[in-house]
N, C-alpha and C positions, 0 to 999 in steps of 0.2 A: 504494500500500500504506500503510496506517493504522497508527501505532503506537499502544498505548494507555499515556501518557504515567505513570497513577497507578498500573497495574502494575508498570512496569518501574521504578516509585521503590520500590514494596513489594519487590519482588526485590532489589534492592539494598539497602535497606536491613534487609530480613532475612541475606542474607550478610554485610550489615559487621556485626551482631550477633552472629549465629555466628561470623566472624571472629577479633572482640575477644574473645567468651570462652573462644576457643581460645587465643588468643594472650597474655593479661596474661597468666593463671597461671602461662604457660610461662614468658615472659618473667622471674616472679618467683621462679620454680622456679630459675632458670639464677643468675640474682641472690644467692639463696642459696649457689651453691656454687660461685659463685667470689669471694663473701667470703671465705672460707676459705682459709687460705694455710697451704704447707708453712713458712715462715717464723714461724710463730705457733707452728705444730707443735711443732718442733723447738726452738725458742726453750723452749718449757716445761719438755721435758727436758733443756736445760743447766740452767736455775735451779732444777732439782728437785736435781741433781747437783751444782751450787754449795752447796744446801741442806747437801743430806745431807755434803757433804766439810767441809765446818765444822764439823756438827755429830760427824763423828767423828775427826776429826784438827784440830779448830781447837785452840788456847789459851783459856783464860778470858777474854773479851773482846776478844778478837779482831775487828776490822772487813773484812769485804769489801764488793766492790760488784757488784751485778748489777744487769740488767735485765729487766724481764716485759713481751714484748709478745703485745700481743691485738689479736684482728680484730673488725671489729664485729658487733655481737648475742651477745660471748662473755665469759667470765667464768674466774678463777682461783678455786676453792673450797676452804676448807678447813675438812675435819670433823677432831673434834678425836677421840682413841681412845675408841670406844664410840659414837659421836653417829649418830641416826639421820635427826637432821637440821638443818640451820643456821635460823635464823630471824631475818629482819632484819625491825624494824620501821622504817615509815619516815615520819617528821614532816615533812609535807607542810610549805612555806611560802608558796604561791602561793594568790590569792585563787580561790576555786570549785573547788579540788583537792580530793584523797582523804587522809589517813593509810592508810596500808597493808601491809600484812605477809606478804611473801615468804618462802617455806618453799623452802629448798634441799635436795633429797630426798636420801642419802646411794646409790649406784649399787653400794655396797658392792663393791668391786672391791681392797680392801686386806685383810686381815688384821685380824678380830677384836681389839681395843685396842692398834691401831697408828693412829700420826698418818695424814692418808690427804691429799695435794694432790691436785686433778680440774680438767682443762681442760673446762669445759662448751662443745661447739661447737657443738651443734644442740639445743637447748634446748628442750623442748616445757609448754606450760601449761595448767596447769586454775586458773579463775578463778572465783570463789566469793565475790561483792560486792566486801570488799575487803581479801581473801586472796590471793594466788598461788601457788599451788602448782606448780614446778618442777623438774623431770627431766629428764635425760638418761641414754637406756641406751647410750647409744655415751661417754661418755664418756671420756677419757684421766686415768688416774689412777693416782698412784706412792705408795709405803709410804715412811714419813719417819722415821729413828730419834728424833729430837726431837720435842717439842711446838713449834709457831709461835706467836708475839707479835706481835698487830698491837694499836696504843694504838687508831686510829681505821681503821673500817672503812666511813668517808665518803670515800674518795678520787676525786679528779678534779675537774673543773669542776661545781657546784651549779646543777643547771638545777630554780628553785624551789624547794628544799629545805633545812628547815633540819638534818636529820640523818640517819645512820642507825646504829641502834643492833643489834650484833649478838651471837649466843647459841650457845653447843658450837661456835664458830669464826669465820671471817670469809668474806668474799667481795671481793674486787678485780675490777670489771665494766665492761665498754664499751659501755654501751646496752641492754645486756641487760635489762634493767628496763623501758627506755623503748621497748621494741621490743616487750614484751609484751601490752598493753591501751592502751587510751585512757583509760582511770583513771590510770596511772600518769607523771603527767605532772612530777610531781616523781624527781628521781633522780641520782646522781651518773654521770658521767661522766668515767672516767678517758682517757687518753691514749693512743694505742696505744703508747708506749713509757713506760714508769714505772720510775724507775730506785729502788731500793731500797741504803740500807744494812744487811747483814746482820751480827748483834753475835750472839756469842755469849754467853747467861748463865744459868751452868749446867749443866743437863739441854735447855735452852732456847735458841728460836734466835729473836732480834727483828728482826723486818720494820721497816724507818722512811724510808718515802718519802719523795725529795726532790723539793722544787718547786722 
């Protein structure tokens, strides 16, 4: 009995084909969702609840300490009351990179001219040269009696970048950027644990990350 040696490679190698494009996406599909940790969760809203108890039982300058952790590909957002949406621009520093400018869409989930904190976890884009435009409808997101103060909303390790410049609020991010395109190859990368001094001043509540 004769095997015919060039079919049985086409048959095999049209199942390992089929295979693999059964299996990466899955593969990536599962990837995604066990990024995501109830510790990141839940982490948000205690420093949402650290937030808000300073801001209505603190003293005038008052210091506490928290921490914000994040899982990768996710970000801490803040719109400011009214903002329909945050926009960072960002000055590239790497040779053959982009400048480029991230639009953080507001999921409106707070209360009309209320401060609004949002855990962005599953983040979706639309890229437009070298815009991003950024959403999440699943969003986690808490109403703030204060307004938030952040001086620089460059945090983390500078992978190529000499800044980012932000507008109606800030954004604190773990890859979230560099998880988006292949344009965006400049980007800050924060920690997954960033520990914040929280001041009260004011009507005001200042965020000041310590390295």
């Amino acid at each position: 009995m004769k095997f015919n040696k060039k079919a049985i490679m086409v048959s095999f190698l049209t199942t390992l084909i089929l295979a693999l494009i059964i299996f990466i996406p899955a593969c990536m599909g599962v990837s995604k969702f066990f990024r995501l940790s109830d510790q990141a969760k839940d982490n948000f809203g205690n420093f949402v609840t650290e937030i808000q108890s300073l801001a209505e039982d603190g003293k005038e300058d008052e210091n506490r300490n928290d921490v914000l952790i994040l899982d990768q590909a996710t970000a801490a957002v803040y719109f400011e009351p009214n903002s329909e949406e945050i926009k960072v621009k960002v000055d590239a520093a790497g040779i053959g990179l982009f400048d480029y400018t991230m639009h953080f869409i507001n999921p409106r989930k707070c209360a009309m001219g209320k401060s609004c904190l949002c855990l962005f976890r599953k983040p979706e884009y639309k890229i437009d040269d070298i815009s991003i435009t950024i959403t999440d409808a699943g969003a986690i997101c808490r109403e703030i009696s204060s307004e938030l103060e952040l001086d620089n909303c460059g945090i983390g390790v500078p992978n190529d970048v000499n800044s980012y410049t932000c507008s109606s609020g800030f954004i604190v991010e773990r890859n979230l950027a560099g998880d988006s395109s292949w344009r965006t190859g400049a980007y800050y990368e924060a920690n997954r644990r960033t520990f914040f001094v929280l001041t009260k001043e004011g009507a005001s509540i200042k965020l000041t990350p310590q390295t």
